[in-house]
Backbone as JSON, one array per atom type, in Angstrom:
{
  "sequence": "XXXXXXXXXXXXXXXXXXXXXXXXXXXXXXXXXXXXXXXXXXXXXXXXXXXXXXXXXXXXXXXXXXXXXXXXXXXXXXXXXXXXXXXXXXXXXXXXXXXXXXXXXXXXXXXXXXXXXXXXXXXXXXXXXXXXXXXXXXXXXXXXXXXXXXXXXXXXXXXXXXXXXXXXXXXXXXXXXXXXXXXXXXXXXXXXXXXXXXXXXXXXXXXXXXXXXXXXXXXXXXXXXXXXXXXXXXXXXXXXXXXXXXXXXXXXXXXXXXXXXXXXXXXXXXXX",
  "N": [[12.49, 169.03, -75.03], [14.56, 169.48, -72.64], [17.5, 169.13, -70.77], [20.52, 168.25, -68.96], [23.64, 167.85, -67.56], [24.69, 170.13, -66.47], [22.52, 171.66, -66.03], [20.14, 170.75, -64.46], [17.58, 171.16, -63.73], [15.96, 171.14, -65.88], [14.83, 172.42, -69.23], [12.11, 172.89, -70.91], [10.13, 173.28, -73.79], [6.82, 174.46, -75.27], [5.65, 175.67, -77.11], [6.66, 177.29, -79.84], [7.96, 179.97, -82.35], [10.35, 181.6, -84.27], [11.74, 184.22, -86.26], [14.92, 184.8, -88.05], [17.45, 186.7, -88.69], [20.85, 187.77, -89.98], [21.54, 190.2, -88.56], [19.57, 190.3, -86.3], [17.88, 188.34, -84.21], [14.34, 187.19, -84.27], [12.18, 186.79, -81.72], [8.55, 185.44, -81.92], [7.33, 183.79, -80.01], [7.54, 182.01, -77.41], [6.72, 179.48, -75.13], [6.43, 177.6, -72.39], [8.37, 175.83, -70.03], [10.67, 176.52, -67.36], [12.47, 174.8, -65.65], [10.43, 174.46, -63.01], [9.21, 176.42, -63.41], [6.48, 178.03, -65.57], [6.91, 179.64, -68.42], [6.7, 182.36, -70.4], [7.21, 184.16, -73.07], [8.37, 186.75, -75.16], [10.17, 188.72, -77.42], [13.4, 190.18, -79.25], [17.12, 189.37, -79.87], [19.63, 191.2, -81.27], [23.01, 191.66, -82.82], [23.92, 189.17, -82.05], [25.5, 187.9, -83.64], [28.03, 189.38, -83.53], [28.48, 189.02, -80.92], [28.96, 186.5, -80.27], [31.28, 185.64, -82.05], [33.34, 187.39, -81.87], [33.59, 188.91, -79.38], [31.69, 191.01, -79.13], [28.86, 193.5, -78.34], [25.94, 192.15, -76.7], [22.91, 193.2, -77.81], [19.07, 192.96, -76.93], [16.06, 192.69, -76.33], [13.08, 191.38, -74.27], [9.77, 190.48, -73.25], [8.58, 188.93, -70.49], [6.43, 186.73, -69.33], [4.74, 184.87, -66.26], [3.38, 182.63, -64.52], [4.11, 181.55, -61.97], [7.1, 181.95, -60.8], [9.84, 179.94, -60.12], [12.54, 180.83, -58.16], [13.83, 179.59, -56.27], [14.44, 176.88, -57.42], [16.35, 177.56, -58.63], [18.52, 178.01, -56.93], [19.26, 175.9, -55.48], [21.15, 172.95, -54.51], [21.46, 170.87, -56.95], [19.76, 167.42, -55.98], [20.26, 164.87, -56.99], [23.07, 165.01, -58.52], [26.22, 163.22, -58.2], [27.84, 162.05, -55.27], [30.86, 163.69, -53.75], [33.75, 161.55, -53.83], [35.61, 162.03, -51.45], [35.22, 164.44, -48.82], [34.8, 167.86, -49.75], [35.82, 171.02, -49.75], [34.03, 173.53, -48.46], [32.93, 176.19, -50.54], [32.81, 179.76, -50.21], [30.39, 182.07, -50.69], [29.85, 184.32, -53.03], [30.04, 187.5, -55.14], [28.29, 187.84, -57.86], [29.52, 189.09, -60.81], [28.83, 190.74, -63.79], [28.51, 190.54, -66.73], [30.26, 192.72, -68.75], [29.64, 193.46, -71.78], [26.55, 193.05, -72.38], [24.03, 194.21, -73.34], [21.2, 194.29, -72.31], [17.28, 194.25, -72.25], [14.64, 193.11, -69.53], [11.26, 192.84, -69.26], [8.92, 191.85, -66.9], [5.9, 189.99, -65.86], [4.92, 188.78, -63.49], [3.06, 186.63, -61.56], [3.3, 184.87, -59.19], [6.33, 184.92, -57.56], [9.05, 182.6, -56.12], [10.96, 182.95, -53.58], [13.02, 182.24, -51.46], [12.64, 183.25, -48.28], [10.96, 185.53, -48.81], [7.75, 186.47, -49.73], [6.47, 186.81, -53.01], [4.32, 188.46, -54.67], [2.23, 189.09, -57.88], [4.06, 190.73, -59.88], [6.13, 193.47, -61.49], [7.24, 194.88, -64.06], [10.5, 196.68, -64.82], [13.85, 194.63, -65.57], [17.12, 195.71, -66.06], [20.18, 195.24, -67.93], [23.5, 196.04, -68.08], [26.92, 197.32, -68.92], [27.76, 196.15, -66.84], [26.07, 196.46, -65.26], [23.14, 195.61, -62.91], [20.17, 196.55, -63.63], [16.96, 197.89, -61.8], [13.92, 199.22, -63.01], [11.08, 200.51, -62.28], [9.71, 199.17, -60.84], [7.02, 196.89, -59.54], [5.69, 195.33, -56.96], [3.99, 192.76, -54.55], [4.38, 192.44, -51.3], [4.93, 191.29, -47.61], [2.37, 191.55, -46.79], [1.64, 194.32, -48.21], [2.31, 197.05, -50.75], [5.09, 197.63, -53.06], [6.74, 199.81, -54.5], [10.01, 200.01, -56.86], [12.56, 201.1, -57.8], [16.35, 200.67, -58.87], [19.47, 199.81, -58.57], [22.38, 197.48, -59.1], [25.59, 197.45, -58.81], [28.42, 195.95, -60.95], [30.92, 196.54, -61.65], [33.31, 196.86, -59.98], [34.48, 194.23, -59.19], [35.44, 193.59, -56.72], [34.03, 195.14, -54.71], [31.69, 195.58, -54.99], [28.65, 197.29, -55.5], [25.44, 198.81, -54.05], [22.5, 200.72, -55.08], [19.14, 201.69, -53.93], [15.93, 202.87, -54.18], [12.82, 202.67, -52.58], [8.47, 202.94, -52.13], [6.66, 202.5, -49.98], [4.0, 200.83, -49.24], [1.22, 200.27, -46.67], [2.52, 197.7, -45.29], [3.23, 194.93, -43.11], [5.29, 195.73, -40.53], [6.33, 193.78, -38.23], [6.84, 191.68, -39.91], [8.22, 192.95, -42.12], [10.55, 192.61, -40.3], [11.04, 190.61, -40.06], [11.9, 189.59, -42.37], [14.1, 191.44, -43.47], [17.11, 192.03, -43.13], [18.5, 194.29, -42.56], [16.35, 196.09, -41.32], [16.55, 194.49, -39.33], [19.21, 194.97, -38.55], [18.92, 198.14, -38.17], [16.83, 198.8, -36.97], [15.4, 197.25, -34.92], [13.13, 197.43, -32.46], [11.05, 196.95, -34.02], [10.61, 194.26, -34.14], [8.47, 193.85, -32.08], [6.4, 194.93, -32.74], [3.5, 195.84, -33.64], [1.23, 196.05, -36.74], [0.99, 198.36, -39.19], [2.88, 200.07, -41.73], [3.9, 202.7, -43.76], [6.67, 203.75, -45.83], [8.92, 206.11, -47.98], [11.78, 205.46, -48.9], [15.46, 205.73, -49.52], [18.22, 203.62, -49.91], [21.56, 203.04, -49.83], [25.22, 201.69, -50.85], [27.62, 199.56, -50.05], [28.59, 196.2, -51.22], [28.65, 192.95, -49.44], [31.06, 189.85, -49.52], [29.26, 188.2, -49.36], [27.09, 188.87, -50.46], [25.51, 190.63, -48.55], [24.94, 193.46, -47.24], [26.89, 195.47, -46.45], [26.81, 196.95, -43.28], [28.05, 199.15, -42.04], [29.01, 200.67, -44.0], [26.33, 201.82, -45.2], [23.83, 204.3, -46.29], [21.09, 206.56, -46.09], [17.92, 207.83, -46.34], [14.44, 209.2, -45.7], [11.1, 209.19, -45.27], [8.78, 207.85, -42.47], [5.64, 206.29, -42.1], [4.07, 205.49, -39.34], [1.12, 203.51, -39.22], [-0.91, 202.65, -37.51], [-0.23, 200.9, -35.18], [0.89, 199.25, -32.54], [3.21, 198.78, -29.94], [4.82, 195.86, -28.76], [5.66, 194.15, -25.51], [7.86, 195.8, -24.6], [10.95, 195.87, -22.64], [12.06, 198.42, -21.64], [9.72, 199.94, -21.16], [7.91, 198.56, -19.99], [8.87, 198.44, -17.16], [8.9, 201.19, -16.84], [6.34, 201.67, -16.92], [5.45, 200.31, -14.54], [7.14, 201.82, -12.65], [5.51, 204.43, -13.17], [3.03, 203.64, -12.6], [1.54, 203.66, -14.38], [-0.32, 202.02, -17.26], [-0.8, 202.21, -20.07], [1.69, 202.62, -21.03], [2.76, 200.34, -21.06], [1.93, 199.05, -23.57], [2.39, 200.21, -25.81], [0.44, 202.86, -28.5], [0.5, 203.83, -31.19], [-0.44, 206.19, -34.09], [-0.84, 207.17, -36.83], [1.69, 208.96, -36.87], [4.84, 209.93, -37.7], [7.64, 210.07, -38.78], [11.06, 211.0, -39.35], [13.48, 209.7, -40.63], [17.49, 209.1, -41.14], [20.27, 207.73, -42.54], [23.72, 207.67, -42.11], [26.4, 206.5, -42.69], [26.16, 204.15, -41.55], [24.7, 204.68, -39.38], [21.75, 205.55, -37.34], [19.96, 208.27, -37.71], [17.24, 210.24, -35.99]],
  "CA": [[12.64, 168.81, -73.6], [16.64, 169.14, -72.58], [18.14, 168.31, -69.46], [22.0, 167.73, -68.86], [24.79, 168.06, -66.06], [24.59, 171.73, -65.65], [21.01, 172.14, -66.03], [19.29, 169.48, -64.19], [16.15, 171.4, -63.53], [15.37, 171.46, -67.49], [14.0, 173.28, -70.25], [10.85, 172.42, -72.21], [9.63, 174.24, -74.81], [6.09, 173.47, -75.82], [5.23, 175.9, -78.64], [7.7, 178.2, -80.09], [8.33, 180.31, -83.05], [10.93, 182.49, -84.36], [12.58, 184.36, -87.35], [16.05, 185.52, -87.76], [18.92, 187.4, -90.0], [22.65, 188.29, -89.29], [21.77, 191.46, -87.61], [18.45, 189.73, -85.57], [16.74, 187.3, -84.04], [12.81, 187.53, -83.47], [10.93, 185.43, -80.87], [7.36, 185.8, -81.85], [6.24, 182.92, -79.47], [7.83, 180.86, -76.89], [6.02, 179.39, -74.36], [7.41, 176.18, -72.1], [8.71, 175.34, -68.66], [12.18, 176.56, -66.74], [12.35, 173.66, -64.58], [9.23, 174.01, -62.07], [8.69, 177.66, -63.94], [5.91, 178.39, -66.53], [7.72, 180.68, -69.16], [5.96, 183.12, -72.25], [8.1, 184.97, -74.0], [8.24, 187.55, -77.03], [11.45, 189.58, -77.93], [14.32, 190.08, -79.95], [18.53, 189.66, -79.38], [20.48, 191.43, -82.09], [24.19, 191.34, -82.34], [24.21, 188.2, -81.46], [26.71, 187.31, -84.38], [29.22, 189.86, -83.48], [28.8, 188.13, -79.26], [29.25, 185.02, -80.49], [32.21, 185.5, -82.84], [34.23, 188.79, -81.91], [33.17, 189.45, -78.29], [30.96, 192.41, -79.16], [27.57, 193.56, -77.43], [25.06, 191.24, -77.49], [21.82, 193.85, -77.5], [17.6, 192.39, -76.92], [14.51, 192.93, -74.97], [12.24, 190.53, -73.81], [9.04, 189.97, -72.19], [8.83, 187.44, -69.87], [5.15, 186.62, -68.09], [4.62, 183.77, -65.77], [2.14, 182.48, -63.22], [4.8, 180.93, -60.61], [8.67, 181.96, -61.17], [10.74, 179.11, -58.47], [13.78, 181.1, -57.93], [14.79, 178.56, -55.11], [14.72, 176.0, -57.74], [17.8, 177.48, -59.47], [19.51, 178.71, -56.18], [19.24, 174.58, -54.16], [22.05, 172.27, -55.13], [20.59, 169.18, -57.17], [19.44, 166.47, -55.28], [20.49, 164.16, -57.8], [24.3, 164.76, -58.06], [26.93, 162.37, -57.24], [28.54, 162.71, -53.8], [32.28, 162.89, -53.96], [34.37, 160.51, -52.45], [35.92, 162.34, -50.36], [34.59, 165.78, -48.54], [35.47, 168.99, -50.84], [35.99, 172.55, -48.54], [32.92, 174.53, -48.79], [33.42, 177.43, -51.37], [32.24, 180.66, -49.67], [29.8, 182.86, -51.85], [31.18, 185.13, -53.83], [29.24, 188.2, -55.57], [28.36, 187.45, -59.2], [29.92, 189.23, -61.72], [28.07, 191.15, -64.84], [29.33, 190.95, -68.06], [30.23, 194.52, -69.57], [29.01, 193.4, -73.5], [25.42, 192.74, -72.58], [22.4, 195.44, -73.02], [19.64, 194.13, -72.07], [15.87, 194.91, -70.81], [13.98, 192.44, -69.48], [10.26, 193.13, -69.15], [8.13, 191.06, -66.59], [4.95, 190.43, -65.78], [4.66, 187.22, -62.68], [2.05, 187.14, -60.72], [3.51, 184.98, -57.95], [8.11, 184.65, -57.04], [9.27, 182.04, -55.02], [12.42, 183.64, -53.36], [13.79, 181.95, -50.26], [11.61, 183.51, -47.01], [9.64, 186.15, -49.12], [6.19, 186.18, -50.39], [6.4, 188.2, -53.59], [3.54, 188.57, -55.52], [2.26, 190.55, -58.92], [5.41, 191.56, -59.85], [6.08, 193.67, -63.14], [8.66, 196.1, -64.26], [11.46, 196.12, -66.22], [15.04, 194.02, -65.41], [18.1, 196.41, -67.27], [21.63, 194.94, -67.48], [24.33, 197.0, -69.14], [27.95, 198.01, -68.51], [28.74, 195.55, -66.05], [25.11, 196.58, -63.4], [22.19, 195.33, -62.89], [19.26, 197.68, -62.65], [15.54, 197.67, -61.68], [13.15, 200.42, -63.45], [10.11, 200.91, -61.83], [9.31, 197.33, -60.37], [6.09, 196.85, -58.67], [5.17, 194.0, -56.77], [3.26, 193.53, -53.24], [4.76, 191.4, -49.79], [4.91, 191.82, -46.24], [1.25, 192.84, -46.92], [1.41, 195.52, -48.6], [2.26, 196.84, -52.22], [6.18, 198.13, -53.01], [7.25, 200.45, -55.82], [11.31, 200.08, -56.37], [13.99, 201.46, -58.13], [17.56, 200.45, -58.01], [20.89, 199.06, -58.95], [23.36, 196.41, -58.36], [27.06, 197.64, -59.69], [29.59, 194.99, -60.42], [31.89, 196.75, -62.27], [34.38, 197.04, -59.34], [34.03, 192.74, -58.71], [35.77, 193.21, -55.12], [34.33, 196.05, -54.24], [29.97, 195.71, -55.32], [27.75, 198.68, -54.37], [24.05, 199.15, -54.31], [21.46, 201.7, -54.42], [17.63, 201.66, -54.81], [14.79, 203.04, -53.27], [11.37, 202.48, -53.08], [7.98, 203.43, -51.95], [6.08, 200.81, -49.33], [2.33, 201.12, -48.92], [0.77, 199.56, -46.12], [3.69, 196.74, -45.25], [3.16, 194.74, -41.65], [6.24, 196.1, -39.66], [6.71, 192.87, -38.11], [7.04, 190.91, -41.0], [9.87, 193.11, -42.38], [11.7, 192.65, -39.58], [11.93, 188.83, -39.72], [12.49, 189.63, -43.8], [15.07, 192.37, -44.24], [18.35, 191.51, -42.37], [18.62, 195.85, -42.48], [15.67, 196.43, -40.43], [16.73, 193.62, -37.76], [20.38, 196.19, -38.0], [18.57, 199.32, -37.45], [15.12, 199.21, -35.94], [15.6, 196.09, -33.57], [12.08, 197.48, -31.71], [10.42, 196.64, -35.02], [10.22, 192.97, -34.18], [7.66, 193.32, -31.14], [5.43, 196.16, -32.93], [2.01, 194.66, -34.19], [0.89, 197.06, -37.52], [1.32, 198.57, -40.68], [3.82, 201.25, -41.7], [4.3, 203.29, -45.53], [7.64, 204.79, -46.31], [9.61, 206.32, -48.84], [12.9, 205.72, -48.2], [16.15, 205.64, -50.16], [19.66, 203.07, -49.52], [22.67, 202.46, -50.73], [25.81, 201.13, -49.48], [28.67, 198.45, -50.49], [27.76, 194.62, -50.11], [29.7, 191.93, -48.64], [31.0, 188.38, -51.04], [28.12, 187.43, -49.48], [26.04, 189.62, -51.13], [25.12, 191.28, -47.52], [24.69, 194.7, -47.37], [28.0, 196.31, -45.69], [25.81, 198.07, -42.71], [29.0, 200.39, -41.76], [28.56, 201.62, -45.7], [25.03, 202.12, -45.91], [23.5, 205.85, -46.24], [19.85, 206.6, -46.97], [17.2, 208.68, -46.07], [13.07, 208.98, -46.05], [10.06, 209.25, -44.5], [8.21, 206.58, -42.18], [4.44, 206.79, -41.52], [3.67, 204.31, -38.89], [-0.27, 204.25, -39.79], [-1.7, 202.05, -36.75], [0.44, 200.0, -34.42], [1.07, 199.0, -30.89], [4.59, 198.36, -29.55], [4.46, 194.9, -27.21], [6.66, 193.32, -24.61], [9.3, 196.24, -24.45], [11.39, 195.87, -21.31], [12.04, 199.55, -21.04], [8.88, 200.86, -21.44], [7.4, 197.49, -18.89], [9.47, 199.14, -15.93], [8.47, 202.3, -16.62], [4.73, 201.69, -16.36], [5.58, 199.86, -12.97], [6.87, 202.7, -12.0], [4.82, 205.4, -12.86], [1.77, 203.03, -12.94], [0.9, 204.17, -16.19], [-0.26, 200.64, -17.84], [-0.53, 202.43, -21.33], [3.02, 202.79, -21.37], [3.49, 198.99, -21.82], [1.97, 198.59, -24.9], [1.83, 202.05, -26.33], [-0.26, 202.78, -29.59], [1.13, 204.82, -32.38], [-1.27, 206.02, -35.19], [-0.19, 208.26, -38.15], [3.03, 208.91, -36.76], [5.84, 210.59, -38.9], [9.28, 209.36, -38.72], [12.15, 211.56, -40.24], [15.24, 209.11, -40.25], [18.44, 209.31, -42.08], [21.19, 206.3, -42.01], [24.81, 207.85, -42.33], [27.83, 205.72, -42.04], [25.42, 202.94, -40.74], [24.28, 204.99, -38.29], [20.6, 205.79, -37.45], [19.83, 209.54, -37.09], [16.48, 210.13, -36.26]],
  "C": [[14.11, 168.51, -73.35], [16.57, 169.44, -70.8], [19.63, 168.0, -69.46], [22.49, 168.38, -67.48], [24.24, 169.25, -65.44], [23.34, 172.27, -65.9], [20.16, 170.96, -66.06], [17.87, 170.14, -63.84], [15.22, 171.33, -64.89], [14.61, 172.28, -67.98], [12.95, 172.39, -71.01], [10.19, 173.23, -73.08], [8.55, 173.6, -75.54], [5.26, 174.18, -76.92], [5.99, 177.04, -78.59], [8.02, 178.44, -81.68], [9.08, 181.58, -83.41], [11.19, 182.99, -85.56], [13.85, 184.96, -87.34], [17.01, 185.41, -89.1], [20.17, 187.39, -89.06], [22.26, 189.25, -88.07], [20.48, 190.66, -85.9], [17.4, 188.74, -85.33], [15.69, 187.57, -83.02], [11.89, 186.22, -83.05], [9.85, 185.92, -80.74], [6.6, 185.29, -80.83], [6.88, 181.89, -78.32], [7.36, 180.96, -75.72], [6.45, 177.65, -74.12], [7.7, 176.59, -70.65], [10.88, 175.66, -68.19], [12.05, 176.29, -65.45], [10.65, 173.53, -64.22], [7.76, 175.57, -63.03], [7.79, 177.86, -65.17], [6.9, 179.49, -66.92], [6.63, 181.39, -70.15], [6.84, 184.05, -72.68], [8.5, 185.23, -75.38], [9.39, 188.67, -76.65], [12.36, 189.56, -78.96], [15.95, 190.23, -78.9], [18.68, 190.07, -80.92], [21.72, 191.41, -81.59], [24.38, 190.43, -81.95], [25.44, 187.05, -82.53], [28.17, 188.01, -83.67], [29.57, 189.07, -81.79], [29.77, 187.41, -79.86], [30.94, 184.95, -80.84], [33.97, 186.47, -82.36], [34.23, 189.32, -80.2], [32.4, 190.81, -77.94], [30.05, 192.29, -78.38], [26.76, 192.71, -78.12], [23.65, 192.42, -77.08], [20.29, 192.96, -77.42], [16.61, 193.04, -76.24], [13.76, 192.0, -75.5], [11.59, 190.62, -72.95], [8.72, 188.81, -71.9], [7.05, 187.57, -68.86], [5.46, 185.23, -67.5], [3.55, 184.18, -64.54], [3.07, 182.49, -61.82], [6.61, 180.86, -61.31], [8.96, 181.1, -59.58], [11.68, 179.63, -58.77], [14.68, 179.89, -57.16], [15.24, 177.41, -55.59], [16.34, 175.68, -58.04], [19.16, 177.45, -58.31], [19.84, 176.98, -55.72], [20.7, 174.06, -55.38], [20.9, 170.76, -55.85], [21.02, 167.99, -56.39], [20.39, 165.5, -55.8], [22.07, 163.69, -58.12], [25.08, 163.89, -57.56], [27.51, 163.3, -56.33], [29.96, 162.59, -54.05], [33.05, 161.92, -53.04], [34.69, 160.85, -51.28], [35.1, 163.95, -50.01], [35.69, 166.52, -49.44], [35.18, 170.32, -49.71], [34.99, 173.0, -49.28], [33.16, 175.49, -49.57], [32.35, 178.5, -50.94], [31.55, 181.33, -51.22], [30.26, 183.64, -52.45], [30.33, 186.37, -54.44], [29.65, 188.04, -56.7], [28.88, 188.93, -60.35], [28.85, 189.89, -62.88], [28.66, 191.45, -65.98], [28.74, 192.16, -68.89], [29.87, 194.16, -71.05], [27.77, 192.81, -73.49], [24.66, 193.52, -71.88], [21.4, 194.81, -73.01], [18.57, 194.22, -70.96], [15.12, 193.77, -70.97], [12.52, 192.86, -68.94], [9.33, 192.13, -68.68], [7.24, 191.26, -65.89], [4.69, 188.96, -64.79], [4.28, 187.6, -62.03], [2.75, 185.75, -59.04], [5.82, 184.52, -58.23], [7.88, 183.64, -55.81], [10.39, 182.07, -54.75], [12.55, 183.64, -51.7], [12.41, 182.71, -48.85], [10.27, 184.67, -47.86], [8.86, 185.36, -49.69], [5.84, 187.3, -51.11], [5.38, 187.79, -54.72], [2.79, 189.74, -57.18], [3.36, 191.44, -59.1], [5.54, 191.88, -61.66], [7.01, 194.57, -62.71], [9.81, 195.36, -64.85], [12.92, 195.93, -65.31], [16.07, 194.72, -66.33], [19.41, 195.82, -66.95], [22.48, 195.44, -68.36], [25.22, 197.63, -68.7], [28.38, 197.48, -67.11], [27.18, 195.64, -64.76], [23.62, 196.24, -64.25], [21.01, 196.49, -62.35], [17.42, 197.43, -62.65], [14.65, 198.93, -62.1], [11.72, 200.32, -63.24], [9.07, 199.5, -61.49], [8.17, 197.55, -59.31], [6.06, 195.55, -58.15], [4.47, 193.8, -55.47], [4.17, 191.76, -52.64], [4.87, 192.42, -49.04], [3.58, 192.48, -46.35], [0.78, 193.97, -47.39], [2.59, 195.52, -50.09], [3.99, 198.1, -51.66], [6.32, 198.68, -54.66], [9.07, 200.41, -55.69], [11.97, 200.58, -57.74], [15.29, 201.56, -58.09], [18.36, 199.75, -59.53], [21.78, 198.07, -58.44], [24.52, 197.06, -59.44], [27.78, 196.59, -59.47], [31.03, 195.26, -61.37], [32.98, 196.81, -61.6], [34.32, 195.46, -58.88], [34.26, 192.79, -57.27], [35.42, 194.66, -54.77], [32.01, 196.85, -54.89], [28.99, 197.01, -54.38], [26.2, 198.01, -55.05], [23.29, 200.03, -54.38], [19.89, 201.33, -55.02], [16.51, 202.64, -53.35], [13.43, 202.68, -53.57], [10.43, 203.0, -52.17], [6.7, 201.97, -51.44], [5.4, 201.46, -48.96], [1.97, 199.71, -47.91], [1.48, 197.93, -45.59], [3.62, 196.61, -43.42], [5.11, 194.91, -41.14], [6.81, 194.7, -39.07], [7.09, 191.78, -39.16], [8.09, 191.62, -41.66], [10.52, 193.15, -41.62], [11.75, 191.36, -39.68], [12.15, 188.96, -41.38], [13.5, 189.92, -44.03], [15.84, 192.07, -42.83], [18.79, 193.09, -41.94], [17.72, 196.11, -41.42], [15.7, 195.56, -39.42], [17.91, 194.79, -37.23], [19.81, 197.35, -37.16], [17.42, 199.93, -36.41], [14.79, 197.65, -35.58], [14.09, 196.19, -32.91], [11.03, 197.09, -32.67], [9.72, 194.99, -34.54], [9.01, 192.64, -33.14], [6.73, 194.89, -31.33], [4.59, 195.36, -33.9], [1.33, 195.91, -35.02], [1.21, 197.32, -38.42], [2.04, 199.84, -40.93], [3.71, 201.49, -43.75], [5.51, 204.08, -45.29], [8.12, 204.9, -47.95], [11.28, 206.45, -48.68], [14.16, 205.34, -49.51], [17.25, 204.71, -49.67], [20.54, 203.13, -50.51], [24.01, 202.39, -50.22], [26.25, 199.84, -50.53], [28.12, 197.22, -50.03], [28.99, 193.96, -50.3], [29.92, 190.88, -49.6], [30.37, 188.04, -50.84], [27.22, 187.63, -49.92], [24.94, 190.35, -49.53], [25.04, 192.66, -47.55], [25.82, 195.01, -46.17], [27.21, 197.26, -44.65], [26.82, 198.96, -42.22], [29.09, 201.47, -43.22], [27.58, 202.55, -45.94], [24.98, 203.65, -45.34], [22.27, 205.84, -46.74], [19.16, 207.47, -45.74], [15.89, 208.62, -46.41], [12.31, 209.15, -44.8], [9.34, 208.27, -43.64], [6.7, 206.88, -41.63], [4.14, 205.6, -40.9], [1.96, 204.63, -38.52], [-1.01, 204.16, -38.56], [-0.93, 201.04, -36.04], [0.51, 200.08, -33.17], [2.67, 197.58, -31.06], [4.37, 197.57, -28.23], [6.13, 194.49, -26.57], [8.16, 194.45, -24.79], [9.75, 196.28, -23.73], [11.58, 197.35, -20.87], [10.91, 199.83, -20.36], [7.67, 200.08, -20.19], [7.9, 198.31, -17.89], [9.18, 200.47, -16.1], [7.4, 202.87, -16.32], [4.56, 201.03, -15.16], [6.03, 201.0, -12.44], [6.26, 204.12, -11.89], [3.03, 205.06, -12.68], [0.79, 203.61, -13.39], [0.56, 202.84, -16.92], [-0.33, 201.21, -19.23], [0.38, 202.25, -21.5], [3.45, 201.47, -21.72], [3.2, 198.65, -22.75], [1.15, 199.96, -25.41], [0.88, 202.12, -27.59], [0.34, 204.0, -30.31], [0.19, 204.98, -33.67], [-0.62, 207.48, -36.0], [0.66, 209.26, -37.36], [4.13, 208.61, -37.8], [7.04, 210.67, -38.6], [10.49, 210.28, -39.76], [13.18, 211.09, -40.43], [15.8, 209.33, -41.56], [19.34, 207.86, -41.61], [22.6, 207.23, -42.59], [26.14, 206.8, -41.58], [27.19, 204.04, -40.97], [24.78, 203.29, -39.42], [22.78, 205.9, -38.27], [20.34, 207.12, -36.87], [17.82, 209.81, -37.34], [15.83, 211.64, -36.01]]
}
């Protein structure tokens, strides 16, 4: 059970076995707590002499299961902390960095994430980091109601200068609910937030992010399909004055059912 300065949420480790040589070390068994997090994990790191010693690649794979991953645990500042005497200037965010001498695939299997406003559940697929980017290979997991297939990247090989791409494939996902999620669909589809229903696309992004780790929306470019399956669009002010004056009352809260959406995003701009 460890605990110190820079890792006040702690590690516990409550049954664990390994074996290891020069070239590799094998984790047959560890199973234990990161911080609030159940852990299980079976893999190997090799190279982990030449890391250590020489700055070479450190190569591994590991699977990782859990019941309840707390992301938010790691992201909060500890409670606990002294205060300094005096106030210290806020240090703006910054986009993290990926060190170019580490290959590795991480392989997980958590059935619930706790990550700031989502609600991500059953999540598996494999975590790849290598050559400076972070990448996602065929990640399932289900929120916003509905089940997401993804694929993607984070590059940080340019540090001032971070791109992204991924796409994925969203089954059955309440429309309203990614709009108070994704900070992208408040950018581009604004009418999203007062539509009551479920939508599937396939859609592709990608696009430079900000030190804040924001998504540059003058960058972004993507493309896909949108099937809005079953919805009704409320309280739109256009579409209110327009059924006053043609006193049409459908027109104020229209209904949309398997409706096929062709958009594109170039240059941040929504072509539909």
């Amino acid at each position: 059970d460890f605990k110190s300065h820079d890792l006040p949420q702690g590690f516990k480790i409550t049954d664990g076995s390994m074996n290891f040589s020069p070239e590799k070390i094998n984790i047959t068994k560890l199973n234990g707590f990161l911080g609030k997090s159940d852990i299980d994990i079976k893999g190997y790191v090799s190279n982990y002499m030449g890391y250590i010693f020489s700055n070479g690649t450190v190569k591994g794979q590991m699977n990782l299961a859990s019941n309840t991953l707390d992301v938010n645990e790691w992201m909060a500042e500890d409670p606990n902390a002294p205060k300094p005497a005096t106030p210290t200037e806020e240090v703006p965010m910054s986009a993290p960095e990926v060190p170019k001498n580490i290959d590795f695939v991480m392989s997980s299997n958590i059935k619930k994430v706790l990550f700031e406003k989502y609600d991500i559940t059953n999540l598996a697929g494999d975590i790849i980091i290598k050559d400076g980017i972070v990448s996602m290979r065929q990640v399932a997991l289900n929120m916003l109601d509905g089940s997401f297939l993804m694929n993607g990247f984070y590059n940080a090989q340019n540090i001032e200068k971070p791109t992204f791409s991924f796409d994925f494939d969203m089954k059955n996902a309440s429309i309203a609910k990614a709009y108070t999620t994704f900070n992208t669909v408040q950018a581009f589809a604004p009418a999203a937030k007062n539509v009551e229903g479920n939508a599937s696309t396939k859609f592709k992004l990608s696009g430079d992010l900000n030190k804040d780790m924001t998504p540059n929306l003058s960058t972004i470019n993507g493309n896909g399909l949108i099937n809005i399956l079953d919805a009704v669009l409320k309280g739109n002010t256009m579409l209110s004055k327009l059924a006053d004056v043609t006193k049409n009352e459908a027109l104020k809260n229209p209904t949309l059912k398997n409706a096929l959406i062709q958009a594109e995003i170039k240059n941040g701009r929504v072509n539909v």
